[in-house]
Backbone as JSON, one array per atom type, in Angstrom:
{
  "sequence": "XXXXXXXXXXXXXXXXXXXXXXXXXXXXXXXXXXXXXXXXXXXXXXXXXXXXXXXXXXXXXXXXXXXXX",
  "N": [[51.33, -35.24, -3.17], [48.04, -35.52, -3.67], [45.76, -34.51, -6.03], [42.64, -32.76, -5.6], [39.73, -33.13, -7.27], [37.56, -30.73, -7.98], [34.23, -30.01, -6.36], [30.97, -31.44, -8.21], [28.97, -29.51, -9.04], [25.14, -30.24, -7.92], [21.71, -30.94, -9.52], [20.2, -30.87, -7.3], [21.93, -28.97, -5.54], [21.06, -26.89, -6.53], [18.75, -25.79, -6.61], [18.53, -25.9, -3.8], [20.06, -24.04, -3.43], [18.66, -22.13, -4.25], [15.88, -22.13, -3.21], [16.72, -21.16, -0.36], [17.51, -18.88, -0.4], [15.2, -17.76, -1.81], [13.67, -17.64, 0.46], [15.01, -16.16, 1.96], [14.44, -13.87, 1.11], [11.99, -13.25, 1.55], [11.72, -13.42, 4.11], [12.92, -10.75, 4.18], [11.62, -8.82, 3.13], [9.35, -8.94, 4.66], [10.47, -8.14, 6.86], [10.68, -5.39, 5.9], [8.16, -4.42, 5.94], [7.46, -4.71, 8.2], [8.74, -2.43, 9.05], [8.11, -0.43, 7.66], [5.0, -0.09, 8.12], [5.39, 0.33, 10.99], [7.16, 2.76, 10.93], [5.03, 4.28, 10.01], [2.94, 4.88, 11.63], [4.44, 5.78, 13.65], [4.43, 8.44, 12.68], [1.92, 9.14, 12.07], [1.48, 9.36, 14.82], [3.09, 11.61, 15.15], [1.64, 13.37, 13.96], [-0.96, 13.75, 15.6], [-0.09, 14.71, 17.91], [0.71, 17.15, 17.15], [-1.36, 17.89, 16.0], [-2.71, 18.35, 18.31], [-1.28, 20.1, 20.12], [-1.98, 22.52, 18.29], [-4.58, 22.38, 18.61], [-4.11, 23.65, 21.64], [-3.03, 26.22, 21.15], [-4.96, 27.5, 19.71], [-7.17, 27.34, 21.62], [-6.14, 29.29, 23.66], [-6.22, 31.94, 21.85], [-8.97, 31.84, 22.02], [-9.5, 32.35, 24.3], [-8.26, 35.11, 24.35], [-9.59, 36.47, 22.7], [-12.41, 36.31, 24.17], [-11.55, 37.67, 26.25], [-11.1, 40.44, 25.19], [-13.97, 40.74, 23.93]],
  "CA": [[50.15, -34.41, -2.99], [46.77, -35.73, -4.65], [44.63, -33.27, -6.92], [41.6, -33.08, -5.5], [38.77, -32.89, -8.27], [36.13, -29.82, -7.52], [32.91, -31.16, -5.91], [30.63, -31.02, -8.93], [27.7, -29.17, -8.26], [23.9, -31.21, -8.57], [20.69, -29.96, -9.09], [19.69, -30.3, -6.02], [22.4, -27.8, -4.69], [21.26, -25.3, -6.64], [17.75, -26.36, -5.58], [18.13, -25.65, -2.13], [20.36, -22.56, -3.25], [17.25, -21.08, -4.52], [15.03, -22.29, -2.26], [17.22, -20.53, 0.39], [17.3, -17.27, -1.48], [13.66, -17.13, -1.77], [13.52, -17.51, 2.3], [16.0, -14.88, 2.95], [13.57, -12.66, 0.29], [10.49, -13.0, 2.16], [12.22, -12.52, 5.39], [13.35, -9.21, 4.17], [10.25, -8.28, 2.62], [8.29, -8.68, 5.75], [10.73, -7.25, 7.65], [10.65, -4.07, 5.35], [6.96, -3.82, 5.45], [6.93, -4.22, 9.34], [9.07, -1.54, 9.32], [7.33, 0.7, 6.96], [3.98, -0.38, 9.24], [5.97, 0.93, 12.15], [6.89, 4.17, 10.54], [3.69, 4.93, 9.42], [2.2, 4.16, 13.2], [4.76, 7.2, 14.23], [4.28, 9.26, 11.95], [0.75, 9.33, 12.91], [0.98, 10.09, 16.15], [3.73, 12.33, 15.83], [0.5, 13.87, 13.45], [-2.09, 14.11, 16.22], [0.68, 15.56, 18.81], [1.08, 18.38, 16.15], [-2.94, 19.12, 16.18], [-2.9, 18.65, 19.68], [-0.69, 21.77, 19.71], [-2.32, 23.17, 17.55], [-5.31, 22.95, 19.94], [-3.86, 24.5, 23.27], [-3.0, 27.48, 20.46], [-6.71, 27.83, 18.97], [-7.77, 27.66, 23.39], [-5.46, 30.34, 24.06], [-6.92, 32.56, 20.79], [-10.17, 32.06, 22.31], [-9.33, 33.21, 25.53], [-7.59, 36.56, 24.25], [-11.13, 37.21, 21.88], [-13.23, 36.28, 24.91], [-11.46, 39.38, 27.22], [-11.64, 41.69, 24.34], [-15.13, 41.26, 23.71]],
  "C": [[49.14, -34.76, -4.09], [46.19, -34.52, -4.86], [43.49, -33.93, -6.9], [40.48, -32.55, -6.77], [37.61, -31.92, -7.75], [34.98, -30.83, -7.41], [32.11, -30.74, -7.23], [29.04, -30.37, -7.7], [25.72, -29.94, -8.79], [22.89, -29.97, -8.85], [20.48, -29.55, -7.87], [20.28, -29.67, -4.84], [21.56, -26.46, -5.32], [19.43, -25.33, -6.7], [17.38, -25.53, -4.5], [19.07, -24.47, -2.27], [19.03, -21.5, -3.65], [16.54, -20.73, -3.5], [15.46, -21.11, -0.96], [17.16, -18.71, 0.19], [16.2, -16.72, -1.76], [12.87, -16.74, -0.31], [13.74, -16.34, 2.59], [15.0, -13.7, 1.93], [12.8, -12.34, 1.06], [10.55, -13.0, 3.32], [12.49, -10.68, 5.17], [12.62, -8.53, 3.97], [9.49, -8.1, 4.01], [9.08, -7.76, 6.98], [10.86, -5.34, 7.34], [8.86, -3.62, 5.81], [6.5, -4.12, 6.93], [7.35, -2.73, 9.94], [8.35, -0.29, 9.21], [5.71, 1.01, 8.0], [4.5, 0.63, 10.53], [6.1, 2.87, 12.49], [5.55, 4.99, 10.2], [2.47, 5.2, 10.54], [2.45, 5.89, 13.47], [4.44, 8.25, 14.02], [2.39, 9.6, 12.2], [0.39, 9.83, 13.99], [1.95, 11.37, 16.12], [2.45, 13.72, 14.96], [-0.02, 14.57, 14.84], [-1.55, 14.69, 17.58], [0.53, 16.76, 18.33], [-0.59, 19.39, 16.77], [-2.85, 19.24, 17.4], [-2.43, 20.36, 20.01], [-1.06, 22.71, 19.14], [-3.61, 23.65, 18.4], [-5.7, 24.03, 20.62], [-3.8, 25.81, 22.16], [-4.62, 27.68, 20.74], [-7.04, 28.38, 20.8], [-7.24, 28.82, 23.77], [-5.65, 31.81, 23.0], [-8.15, 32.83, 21.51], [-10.15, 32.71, 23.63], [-9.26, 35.09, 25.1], [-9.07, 37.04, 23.39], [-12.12, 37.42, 23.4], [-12.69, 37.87, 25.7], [-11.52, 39.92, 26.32], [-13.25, 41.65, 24.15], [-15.87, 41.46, 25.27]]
}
């Protein structure tokens, strides 16, 4: 049984380990900040649902003033 000698490692593994590592960063990054984009979309509308609601209230206020006066 020969003893194999560890591969040494070069620069230019650890090179293209970087390089790689800076990829998978700025994948993650953009995928965080489409996310956040995304959330911030919903969150918006689930906003202008709210006033909406808020609305039909106020319309239904004005009704009940209008027969009293």
């Amino acid at each position: 049984m020969t003893h194999k000698r560890p591969r040494r490692i070069t620069i230019k593994d650890v090179i293209v380990r970087s390089q790689q590592r800076s990829q998978q960063q700025e994948v993650l990054k953009s995928q965080l900040q489409q996310e956040a984009e995304e959330q911030k979309m919903r969150d918006a509308e689930e906003e202008v649902e709210e006033d909406d609601d808020d609305n039909e209230d106020d319309d239904d206020d004005e009704d009940v003033f209008s027969k009293v006066l």
